[in-house]
N, C-alpha and C positions, 0 to 999 in steps of 0.2 A: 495677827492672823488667827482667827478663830478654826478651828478644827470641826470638819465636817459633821454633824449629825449621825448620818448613817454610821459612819467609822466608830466613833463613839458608841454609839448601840451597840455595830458588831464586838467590841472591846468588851462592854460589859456582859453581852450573852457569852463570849467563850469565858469568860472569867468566872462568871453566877455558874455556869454550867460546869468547870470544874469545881466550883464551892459545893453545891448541891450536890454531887457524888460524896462528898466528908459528909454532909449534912444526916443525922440519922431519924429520916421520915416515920422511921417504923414506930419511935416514940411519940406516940399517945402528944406528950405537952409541948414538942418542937413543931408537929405538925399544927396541935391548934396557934399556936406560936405567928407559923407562918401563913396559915389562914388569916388570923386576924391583921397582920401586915399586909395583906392582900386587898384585904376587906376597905381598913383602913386610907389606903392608897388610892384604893376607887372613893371613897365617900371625900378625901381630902380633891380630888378630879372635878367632881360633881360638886361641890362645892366653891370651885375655881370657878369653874362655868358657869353657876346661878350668878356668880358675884359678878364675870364679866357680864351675863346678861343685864345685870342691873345698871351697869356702866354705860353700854351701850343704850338702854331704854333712857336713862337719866339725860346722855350726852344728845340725843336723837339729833345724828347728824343729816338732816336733808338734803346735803350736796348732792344733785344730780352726778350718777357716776355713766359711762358708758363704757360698753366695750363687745370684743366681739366673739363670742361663744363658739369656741372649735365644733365642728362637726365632729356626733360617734365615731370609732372609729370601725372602719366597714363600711358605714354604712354611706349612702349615697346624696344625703342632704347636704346642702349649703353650709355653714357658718351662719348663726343667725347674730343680730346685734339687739344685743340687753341693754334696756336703758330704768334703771332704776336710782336707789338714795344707799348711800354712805350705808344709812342706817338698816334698810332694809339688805345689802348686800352683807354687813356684818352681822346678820341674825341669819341668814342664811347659810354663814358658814359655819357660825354657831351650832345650829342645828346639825350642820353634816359633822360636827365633832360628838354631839351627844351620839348619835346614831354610831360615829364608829366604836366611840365608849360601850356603849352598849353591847355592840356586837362583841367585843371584844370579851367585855363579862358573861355571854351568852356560849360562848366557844369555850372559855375558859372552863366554865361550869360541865360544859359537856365534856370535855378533858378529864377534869377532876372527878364528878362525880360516877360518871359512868363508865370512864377508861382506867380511873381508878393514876391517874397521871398527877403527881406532888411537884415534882421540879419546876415544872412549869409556874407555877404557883409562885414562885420567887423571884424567876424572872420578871413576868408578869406584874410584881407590886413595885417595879422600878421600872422597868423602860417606858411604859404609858404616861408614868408619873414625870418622869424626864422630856418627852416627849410634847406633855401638855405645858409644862412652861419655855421649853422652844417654838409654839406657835404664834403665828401672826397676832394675833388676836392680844393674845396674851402683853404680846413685847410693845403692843400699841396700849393695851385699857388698863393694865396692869402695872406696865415698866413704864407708859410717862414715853413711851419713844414716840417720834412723830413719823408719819407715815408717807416718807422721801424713801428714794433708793429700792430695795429690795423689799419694802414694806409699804409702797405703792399700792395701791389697790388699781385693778384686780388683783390675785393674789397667782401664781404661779402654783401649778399643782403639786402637791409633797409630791416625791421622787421616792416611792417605796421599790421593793425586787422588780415591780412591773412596772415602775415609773417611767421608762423610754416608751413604752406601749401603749402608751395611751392617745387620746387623740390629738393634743397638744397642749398649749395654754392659752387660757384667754390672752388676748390682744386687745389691749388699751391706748393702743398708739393713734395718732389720727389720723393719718393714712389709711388703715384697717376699717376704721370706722366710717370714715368717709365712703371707701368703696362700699361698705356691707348698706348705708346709706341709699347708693344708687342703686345697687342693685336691688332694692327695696325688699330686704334680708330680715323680717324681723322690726326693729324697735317700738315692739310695746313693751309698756313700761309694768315693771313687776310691782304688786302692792303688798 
């Protein structure tokens, strides 16, 4: 029985979070120290990701995938039904990992550099990194796993602090699809 994700993360922030109180930031070469771990930890990220990207362009899987895109949440739309390829769905997601990569280096920076905030910085070069080889993505192009079970595409949305809140998951079932189908919901197909 594998041990939840989240719970794991939470385990490692209270624990980096009491380490980084011993931790003494105010030296000069622990702090470059832990910049360069940080640094390090993103370029070792981005580098995961160019390499799945090449996986997936090499593999370009054309299976027609469908399924049926939750409506925002709020808002007043339908569910529409996406009908796109294997391929183009795993560069897609692709994409929303670099964008969160990013963001993340983009807060961090505003943190560090201008709230003048170092702890963070430690945490930060381990849970992303943790994070990015528990992804779908990863545990398919990477790990060799085949994509049954919980590694299904579509892919169920990560469950972060706001994960109940969101609009739902996509629905790949064919029931879903079927009705979004008649109810003529959508399926053009993404390029």
């Amino acid at each position: 029985m594998a041990i939840n994700p989240q719970i794991t993360n939470l385990v490692i922030i209270l624990v980096l979070m009491q380490v980084s109180k011993k931790i003494p930031f105010e030296d000069p070469d622990v702090l470059l120290a832990v910049r360069i771990a940080y640094v390090v930890s993103n370029v070792v990220i981005i580098g995961v990701y160019l390499y799945l990207q090449q996986q997936i362009n090499k593999k370009k899987d054309m299976t027609t995938l469908k399924y049926v895109e939750p409506a925002p949440m709020g808002s007043s739309e339908e569910p529409k039904l996406i009908t796109t390829t294997v391929h183009a769905y795993d560069l897609q997601q692709l994409r929303a990992l670099y964008k969160a990569q990013l963001m993340g280096v983009g807060m961090m920076g505003v943190m560090h550099v201008y709230f003048k905030y170092t702890n963070p910085l430690l945490i930060q070069s381990i849970i992303p990194l943790k994070g990015a080889f528990e992804g779908n993505l990863v545990k398919i192009h990477l790990m060799g796993q085949s994509a049954n079970g919980d590694l299904k595409r579509p892919w169920k949305a990560a469950g972060g602090i706001m994960g109940g809140m969101g609009a739902g998951d996509p629905k790949g079932d064919k029931k879903s699809i079927e009705n979004a189908e008649r109810a003529g919901r959508g399926g053009v197909k993404d390029e």
